[in-house]
C-alpha positions as a Markdown table, in Angstrom:
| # | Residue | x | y | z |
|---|---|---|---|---|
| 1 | Unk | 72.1 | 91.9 | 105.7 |
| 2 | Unk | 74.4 | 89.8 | 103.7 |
| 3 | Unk | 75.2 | 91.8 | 99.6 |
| 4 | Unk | 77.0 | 90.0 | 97.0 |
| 5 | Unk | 78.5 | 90.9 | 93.9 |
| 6 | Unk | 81.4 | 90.1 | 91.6 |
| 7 | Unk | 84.7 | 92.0 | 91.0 |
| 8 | Unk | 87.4 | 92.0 | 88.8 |
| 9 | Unk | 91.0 | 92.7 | 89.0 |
| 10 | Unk | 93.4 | 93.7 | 86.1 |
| 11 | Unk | 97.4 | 93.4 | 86.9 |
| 12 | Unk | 98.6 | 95.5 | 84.0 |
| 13 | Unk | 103.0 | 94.6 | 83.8 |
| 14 | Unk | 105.6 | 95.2 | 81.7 |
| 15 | Unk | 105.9 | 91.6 | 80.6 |
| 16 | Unk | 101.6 | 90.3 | 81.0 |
| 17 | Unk | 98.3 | 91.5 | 82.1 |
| 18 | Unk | 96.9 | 88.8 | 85.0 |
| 19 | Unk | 93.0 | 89.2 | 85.3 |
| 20 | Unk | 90.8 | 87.9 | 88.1 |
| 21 | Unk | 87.2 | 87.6 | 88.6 |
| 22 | Unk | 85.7 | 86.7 | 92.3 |
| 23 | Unk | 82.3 | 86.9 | 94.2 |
| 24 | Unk | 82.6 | 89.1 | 97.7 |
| 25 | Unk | 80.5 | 89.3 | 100.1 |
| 26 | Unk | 79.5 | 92.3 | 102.3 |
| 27 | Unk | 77.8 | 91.6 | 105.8 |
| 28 | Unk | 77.6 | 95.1 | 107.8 |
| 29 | Unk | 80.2 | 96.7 | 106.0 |
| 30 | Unk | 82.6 | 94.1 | 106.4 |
| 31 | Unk | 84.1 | 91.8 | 103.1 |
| 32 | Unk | 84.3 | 88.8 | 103.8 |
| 33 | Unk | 87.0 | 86.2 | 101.9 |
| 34 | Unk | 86.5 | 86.5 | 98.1 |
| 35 | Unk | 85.9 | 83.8 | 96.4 |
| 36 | Unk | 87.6 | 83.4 | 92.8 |
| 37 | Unk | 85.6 | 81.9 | 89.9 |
| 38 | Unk | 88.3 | 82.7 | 87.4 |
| 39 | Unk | 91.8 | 84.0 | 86.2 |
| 40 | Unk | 93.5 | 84.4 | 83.2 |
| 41 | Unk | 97.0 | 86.2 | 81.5 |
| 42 | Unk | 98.1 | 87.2 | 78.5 |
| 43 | Unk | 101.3 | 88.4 | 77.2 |
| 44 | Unk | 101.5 | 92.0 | 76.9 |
| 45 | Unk | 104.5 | 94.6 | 75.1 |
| 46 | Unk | 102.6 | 97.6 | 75.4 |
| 47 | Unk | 104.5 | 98.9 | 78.6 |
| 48 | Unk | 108.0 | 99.7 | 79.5 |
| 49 | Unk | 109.1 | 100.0 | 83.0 |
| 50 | Unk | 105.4 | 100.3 | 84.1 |
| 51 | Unk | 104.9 | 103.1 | 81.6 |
| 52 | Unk | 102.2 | 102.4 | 78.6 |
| 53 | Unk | 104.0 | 103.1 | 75.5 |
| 54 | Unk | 101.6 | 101.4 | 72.9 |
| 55 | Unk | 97.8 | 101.9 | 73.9 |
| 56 | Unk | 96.7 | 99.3 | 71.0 |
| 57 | Unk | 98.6 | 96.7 | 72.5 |
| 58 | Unk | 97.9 | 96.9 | 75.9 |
| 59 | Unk | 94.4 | 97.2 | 75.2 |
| 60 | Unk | 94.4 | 94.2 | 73.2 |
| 61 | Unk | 96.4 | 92.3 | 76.3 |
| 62 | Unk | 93.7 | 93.5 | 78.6 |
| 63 | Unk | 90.6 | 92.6 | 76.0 |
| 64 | Unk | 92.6 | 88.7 | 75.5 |
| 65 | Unk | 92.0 | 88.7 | 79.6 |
| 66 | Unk | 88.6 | 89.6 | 80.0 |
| 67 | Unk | 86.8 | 87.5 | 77.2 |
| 68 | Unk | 89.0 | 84.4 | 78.7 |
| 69 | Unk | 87.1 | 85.2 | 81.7 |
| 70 | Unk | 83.5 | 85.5 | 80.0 |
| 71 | Unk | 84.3 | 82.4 | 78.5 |
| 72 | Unk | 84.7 | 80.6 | 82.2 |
| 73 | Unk | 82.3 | 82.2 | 84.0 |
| 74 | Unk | 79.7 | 83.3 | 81.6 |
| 75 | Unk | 79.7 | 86.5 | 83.2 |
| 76 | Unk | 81.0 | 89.8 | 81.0 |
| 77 | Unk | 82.6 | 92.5 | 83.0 |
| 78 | Unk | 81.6 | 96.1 | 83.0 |
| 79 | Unk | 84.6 | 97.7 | 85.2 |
| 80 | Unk | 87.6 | 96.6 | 86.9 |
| 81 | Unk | 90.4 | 98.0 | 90.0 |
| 82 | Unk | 92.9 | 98.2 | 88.0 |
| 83 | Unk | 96.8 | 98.1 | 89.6 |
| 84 | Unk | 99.4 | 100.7 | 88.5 |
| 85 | Unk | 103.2 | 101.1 | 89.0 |
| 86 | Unk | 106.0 | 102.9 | 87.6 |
| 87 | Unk | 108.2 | 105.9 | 87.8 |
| 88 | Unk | 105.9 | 108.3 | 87.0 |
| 89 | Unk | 104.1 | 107.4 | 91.0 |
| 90 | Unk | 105.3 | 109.9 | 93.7 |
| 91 | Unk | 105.5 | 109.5 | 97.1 |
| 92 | Unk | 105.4 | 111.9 | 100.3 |
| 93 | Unk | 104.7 | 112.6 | 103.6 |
| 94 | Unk | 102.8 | 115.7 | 104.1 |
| 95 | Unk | 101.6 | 117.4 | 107.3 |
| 96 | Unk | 97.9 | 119.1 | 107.3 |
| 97 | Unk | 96.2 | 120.6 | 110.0 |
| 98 | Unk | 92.0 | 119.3 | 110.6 |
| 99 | Unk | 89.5 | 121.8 | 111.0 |
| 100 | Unk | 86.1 | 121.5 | 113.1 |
| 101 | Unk | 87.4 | 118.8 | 115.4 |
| 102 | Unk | 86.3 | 118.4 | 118.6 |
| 103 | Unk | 83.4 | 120.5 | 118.4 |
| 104 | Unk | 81.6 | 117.6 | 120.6 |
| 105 | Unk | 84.2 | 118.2 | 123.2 |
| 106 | Unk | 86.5 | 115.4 | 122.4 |
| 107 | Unk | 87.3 | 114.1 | 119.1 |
| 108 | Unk | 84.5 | 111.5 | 117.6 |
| 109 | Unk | 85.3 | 108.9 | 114.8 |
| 110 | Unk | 82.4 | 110.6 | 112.8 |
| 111 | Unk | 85.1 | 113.6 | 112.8 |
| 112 | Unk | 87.8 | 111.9 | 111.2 |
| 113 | Unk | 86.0 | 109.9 | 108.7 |
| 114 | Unk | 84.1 | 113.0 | 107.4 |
| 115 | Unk | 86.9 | 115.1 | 107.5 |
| 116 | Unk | 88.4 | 116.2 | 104.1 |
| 117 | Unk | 92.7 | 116.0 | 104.7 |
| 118 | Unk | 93.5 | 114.7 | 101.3 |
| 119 | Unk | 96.5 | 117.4 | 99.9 |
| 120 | Unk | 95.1 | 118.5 | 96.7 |
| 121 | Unk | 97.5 | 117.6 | 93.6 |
| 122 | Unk | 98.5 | 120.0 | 90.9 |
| 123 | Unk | 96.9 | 119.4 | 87.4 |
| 124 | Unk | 99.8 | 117.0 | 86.1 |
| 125 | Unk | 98.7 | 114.7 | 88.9 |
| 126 | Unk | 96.1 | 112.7 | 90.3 |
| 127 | Unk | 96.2 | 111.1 | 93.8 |
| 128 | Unk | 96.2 | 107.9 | 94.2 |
| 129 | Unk | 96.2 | 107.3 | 98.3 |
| 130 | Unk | 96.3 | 109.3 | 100.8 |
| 131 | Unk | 97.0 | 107.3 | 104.0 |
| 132 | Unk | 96.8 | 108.5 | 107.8 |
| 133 | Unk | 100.3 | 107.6 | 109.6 |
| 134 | Unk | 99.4 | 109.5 | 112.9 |
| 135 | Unk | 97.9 | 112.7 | 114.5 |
| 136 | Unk | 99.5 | 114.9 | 116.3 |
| 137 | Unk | 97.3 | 116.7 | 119.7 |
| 138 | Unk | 98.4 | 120.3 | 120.9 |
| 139 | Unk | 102.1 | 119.7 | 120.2 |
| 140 | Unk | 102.2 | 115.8 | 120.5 |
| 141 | Unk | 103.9 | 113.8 | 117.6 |
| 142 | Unk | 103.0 | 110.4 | 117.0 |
| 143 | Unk | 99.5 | 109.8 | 118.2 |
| 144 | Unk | 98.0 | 106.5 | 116.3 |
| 145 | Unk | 94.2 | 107.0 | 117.7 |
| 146 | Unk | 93.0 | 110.6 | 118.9 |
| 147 | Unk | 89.2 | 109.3 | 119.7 |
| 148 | Unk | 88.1 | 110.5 | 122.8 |
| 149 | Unk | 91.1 | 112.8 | 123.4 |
| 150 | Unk | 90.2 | 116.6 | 124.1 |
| 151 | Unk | 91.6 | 119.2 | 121.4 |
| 152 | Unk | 90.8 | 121.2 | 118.8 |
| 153 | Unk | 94.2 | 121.5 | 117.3 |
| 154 | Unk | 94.7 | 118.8 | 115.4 |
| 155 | Unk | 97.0 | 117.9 | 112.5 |
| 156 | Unk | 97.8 | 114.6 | 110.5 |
| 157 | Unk | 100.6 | 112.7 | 109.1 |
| 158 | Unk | 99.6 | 111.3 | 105.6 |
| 159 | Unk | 101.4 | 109.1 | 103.0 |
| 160 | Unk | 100.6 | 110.9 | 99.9 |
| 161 | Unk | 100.8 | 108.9 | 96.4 |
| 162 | Unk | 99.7 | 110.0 | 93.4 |
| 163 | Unk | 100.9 | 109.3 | 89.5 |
| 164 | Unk | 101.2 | 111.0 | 87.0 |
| 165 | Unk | 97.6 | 112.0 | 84.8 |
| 166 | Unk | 98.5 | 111.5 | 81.5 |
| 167 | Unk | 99.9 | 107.7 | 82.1 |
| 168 | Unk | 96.7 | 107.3 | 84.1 |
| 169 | Unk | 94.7 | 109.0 | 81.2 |
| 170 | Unk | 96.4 | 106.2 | 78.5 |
| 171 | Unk | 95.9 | 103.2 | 81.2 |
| 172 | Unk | 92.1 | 104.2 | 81.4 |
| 173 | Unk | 92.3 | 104.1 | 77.6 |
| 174 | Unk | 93.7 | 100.9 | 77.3 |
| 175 | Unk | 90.6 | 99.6 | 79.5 |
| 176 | Unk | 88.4 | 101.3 | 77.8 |
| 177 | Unk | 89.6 | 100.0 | 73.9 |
| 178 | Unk | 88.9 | 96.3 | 75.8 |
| 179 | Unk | 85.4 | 97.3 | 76.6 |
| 180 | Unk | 85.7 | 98.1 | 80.3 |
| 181 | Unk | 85.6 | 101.1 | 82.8 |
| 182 | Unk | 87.7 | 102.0 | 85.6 |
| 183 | Unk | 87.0 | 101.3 | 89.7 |
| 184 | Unk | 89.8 | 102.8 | 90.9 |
| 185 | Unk | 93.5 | 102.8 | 90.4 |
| 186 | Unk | 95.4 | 101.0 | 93.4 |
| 187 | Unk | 99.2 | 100.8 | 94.3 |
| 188 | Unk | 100.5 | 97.2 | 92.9 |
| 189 | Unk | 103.3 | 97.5 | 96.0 |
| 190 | Unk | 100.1 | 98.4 | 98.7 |
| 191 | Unk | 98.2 | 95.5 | 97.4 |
| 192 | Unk | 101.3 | 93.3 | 97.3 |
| 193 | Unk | 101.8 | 94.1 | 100.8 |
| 194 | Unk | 98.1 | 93.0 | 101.8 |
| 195 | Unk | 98.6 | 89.7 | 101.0 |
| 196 | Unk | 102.0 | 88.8 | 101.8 |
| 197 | Unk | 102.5 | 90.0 | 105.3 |
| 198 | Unk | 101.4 | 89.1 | 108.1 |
| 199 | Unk | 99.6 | 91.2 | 111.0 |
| 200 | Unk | 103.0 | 91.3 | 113.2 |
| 201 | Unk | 105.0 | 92.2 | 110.2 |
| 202 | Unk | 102.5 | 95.5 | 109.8 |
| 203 | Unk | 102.7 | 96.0 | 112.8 |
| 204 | Unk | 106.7 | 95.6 | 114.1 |
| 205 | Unk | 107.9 | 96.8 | 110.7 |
| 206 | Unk | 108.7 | 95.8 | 107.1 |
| 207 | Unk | 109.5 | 96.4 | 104.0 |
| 208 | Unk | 108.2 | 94.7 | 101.1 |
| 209 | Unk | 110.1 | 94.4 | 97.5 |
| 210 | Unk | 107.8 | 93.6 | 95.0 |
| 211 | Unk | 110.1 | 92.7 | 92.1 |
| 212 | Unk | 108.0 | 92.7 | 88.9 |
| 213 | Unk | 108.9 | 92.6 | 85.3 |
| 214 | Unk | 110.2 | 96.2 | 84.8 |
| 215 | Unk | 110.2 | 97.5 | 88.0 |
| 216 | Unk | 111.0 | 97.1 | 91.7 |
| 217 | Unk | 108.2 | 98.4 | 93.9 |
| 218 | Unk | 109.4 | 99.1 | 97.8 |
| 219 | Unk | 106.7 | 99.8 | 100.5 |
| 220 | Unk | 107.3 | 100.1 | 104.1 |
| 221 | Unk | 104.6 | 99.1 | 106.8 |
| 222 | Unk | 104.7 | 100.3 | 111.0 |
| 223 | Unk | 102.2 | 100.2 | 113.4 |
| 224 | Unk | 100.2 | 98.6 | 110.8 |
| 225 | Unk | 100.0 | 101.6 | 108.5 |
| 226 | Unk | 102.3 | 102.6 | 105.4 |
| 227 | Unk | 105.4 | 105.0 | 106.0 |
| 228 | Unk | 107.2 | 105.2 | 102.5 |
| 229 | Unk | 107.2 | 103.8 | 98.7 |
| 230 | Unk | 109.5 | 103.9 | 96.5 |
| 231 | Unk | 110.1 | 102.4 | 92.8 |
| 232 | Unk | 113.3 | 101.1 | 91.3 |
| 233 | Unk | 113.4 | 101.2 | 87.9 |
| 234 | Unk | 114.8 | 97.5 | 87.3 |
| 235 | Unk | 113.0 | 94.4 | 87.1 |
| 236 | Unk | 113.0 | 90.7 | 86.2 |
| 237 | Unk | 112.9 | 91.7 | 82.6 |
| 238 | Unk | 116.2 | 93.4 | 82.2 |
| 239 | Unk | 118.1 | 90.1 | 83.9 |
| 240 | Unk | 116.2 | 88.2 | 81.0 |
| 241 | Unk | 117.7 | 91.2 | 78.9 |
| 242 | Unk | 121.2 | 90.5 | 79.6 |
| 243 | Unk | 121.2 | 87.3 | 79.1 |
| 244 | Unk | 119.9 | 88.0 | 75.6 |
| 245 | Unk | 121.9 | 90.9 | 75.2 |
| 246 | Unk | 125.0 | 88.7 | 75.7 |
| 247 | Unk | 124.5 | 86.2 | 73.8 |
| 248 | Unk | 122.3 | 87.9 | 70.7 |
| 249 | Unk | 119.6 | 85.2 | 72.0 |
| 250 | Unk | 115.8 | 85.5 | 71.7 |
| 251 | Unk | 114.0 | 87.0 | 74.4 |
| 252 | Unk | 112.0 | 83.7 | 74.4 |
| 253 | Unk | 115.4 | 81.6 | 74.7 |
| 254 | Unk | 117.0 | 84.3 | 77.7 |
| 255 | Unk | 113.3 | 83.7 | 80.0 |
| 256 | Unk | 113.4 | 79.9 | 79.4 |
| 257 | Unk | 117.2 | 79.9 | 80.8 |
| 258 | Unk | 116.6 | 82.3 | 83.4 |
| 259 | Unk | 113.9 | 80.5 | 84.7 |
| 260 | Unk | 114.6 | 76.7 | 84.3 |
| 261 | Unk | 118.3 | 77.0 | 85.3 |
| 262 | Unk | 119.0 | 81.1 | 86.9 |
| 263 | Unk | 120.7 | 81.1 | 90.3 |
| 264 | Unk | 122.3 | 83.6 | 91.8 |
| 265 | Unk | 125.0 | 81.5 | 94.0 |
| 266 | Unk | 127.7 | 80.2 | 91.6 |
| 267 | Unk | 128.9 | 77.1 | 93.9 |
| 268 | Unk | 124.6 | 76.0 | 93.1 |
| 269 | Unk | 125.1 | 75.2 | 89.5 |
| 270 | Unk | 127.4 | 72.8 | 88.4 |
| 271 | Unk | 130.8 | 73.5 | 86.3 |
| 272 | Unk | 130.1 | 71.5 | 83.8 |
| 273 | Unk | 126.5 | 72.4 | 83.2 |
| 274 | Unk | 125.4 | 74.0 | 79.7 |
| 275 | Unk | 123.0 | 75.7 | 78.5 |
| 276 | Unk | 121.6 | 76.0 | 74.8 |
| 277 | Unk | 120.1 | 79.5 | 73.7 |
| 278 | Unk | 118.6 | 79.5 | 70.4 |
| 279 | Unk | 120.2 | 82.8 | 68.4 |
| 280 | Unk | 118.4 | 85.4 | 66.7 |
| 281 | Unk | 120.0 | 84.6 | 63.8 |
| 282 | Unk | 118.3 | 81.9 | 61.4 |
| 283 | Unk | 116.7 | 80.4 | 64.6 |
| 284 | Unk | 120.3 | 78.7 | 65.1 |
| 285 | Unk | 121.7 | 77.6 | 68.7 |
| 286 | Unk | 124.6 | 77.7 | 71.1 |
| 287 | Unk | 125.5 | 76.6 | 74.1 |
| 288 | Unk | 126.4 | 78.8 | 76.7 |
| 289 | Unk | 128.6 | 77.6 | 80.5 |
| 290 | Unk | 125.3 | 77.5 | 83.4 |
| 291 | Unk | 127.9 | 79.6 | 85.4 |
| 292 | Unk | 128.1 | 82.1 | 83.1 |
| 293 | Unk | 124.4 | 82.9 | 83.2 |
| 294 | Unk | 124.0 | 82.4 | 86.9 |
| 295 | Unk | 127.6 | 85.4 | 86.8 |
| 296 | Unk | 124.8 | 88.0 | 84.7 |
| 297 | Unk | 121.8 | 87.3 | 87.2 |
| 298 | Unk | 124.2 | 87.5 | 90.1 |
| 299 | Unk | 125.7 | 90.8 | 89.2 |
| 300 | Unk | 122.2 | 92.1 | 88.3 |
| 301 | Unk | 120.9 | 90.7 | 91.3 |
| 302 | Unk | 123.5 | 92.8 | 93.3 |
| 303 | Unk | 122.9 | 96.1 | 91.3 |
| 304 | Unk | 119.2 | 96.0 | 92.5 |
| 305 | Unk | 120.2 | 95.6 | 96.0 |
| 306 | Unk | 122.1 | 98.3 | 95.5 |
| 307 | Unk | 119.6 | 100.7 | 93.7 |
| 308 | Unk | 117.3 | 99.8 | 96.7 |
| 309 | Unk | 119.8 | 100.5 | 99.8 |
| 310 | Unk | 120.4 | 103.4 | 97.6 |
| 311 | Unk | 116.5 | 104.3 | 97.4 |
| 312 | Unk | 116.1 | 103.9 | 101.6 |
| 313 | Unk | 118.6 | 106.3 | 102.0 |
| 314 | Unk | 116.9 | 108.6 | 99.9 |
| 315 | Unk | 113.9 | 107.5 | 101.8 |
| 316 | Unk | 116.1 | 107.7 | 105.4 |
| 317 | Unk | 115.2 | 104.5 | 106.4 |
| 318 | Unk | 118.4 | 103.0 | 106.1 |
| 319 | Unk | 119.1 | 103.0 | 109.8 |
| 320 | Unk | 116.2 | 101.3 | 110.1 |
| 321 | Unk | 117.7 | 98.0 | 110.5 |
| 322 | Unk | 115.5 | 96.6 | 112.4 |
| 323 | Unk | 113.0 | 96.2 | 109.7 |
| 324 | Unk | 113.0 | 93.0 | 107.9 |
| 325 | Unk | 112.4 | 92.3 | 104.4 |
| 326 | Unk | 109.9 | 90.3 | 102.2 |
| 327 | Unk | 110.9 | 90.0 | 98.7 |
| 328 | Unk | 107.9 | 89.1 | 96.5 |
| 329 | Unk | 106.5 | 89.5 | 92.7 |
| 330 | Unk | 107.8 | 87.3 | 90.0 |
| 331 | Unk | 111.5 | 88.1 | 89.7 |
| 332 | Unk | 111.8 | 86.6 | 93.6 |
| 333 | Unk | 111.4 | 83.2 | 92.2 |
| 334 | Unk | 114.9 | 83.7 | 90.9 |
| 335 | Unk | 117.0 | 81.0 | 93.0 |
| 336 | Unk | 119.0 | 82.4 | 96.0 |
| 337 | Unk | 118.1 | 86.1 | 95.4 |
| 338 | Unk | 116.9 | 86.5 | 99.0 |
| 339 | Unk | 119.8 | 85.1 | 100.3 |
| 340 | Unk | 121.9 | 87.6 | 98.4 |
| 341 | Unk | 119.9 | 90.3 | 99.0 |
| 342 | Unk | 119.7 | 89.5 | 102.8 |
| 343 | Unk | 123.9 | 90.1 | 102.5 |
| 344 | Unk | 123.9 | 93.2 | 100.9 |
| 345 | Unk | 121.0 | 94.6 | 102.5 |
| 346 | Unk | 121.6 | 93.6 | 106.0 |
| 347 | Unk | 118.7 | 92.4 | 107.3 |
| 348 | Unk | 116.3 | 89.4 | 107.3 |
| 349 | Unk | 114.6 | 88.5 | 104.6 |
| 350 | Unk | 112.3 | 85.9 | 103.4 |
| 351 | Unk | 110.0 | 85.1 | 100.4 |
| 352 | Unk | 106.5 | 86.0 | 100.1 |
| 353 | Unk | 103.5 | 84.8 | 98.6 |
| 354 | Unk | 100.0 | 85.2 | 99.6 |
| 355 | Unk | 99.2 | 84.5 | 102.4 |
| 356 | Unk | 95.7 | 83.0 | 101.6 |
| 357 | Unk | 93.7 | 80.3 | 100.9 |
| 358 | Unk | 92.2 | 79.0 | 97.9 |
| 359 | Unk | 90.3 | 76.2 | 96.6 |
| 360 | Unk | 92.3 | 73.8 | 95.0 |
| 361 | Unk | 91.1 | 74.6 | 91.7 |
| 362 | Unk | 93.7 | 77.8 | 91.8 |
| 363 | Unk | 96.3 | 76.6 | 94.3 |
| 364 | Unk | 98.7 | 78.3 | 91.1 |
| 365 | Unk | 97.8 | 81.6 | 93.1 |
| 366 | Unk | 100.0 | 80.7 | 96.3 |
| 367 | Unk | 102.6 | 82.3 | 94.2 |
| 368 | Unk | 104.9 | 85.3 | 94.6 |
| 369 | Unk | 104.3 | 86.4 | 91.3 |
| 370 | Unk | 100.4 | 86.4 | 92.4 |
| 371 | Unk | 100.7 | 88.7 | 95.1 |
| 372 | Unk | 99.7 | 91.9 | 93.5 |
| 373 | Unk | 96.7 | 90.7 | 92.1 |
| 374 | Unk | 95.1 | 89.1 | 94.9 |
């Protein structure tokens, strides 16, 4: 028998909160394609580097969200799945053996789903995930499926992720000072990852680079289940930065040039090109070479290929060069950032976006900087 009910989703970045409000539909367990009835974004400066730093104005970002949505729709929200980033998120693999399997004589699904493997966190943390990579049968590494094998020593392989409690205990009080409660927390990189790639890219192996406004969020997929994250603690908003750094421009002034004219490949923009940033001081202007903006973003660009080489070695996955790469979130838009990065990484890599379909009333959604939220 067919449920349905509506959901919403709250993106909470660095530089905006993105909310979304859809109808699902459940038939025997399984959700069918959700259909959106409404979005909306506000600015927000109440996080830095994923981290909530000002609980007043986050919540304020988050409230500006929600009643655009009950103003659409008609519909007020009660709780939300809220994504969550940052620094403070660990990651690891841990080991843990299963008890009272294969009691029936082999080992039934009914086993493993009621079986309780999730590594307990200490009392600064909270888990987050904890996601089955394989099993391993008397002795055997590696195993994807064990139903219907015959063993009672079994262990698994989990992707452990958990954050830290007190940012979790300041993001749930952000929601809350907007009026609204807490689903669950998920992974902005593992929800990312669900709608930009594509079965055979679960499957063969790939890593995703979700570059978002204070951070870069790395999550590797293989055999269709996740292997490693990572975070990187540089984002689209320290290139805008730079640019207003160097130039004592307004933050406003640094995006708008960033976005309407950033590349990364000098011989793209022309020599003779300008561009006028409006100072900080008495609102006045000046005009700066295109080249010499597009020389910031590139050398930026190259440091974060170079935190996140750094990061898969820290990972050891850096052999892994088979693995290609999908770059994604909103600093990807930047022009010819996945051609540098495919240099200095060494593998292939190409742009994602979701990989969905909408109604044409929110085609804006087919967007990288879309992809954690949907």
């Amino acid at each position: 028998m067919s449920k349905s009910k509506t959901i919403t989703a709250i993106d909470v970045g660095t530089t905006k909160v993105f909310s979304l409000m859809a109808n699902i539909v459940t038939d025997e367990n399984v959700v069918t394609k959700p259909d959106i009835i409404a979005t909306s974004s506000a600015p927000c400066n109440g996080l830095k580097k994923g981290n909530v730093e000002d609980i007043k104005l986050t919540s304020a970002a988050i409230k500006q969200t929600l009643q655009d949505l009950e103003s659409q729709t008609g519909i007020k929200a009660k709780s939300a799945y809220v994504g969550i980033t940052g620094s403070h998120v660990n990651y690891e693999n841990k080991r843990s053996a299963l008890k009272d399997i294969g009691s029936y004589g082999v080992i039934t699904p009914e086993e493993l789903s009621s079986t309780d493997f999730n590594p307990k966190s200490d009392d600064n943390r909270e888990l987050l995930h904890a996601m089955p990579i394989s099993y391993t049968i008397d002795g055997a590494d590696g195993i994807r499926n064990p139903i219907g094998m015959h063993s009672d020593a079994v262990s698994v392989d989990t992707h452990v992720i958990t954050a830290d409690r007190a940012f979790l205990n300041k993001l749930t009080e952000s929601c809350r000072g907007a009026g609204i409660n807490v689903d669950a927390f998920v992974m902005e990189p593992f929800a990312s990852a669900l709608s930009t790639l594509t079965d055979k890219e679960r499957e063969q192996g790939t890593l995703i680079l979700d570059i978002g406004g204070g951070t870069t969020d790395i999550i590797g997929f293989k055999d269709n289940r996740v292997i490693y994250t990572g975070v990187v603690p540089v984002g689209g908003y320290q290139f805008t930065n730079d640019i207003a750094y160097t130039y004592d421009s307004t933050h406003e002034s640094a995006e708008k040039a960033k976005m309407e004219h950033g590349h990364t490949e000098l011989t793209a923009i022309e020599i003779s090109k300008n561009i006028t940033l409006t100072s900080n001081e008495e609102c006045q202007t000046t005009e700066v070479p295109a080249r010499d903006i597009g020389r910031l973003l590139r050398e930026r660009s190259i440091e974060l290929a170079q935190l996140v080489q750094l990061k898969l070695e820290e990972l050891h996955m850096d052999n892994s060069d088979a693995m290609r790469v999908v770059v994604t979130g909103g600093g990807s838009k930047l022009p010819g950032i996945s051609h540098l990065f495919q240099r200095y990484l060494g593998r292939r890599v190409r742009l994602g976006a979701p990989s969905v379909s909408w109604s044409n009333k929110f085609d804006d959604l087919n967007d990288p900087s879309q992809a954690t939220i949907l």
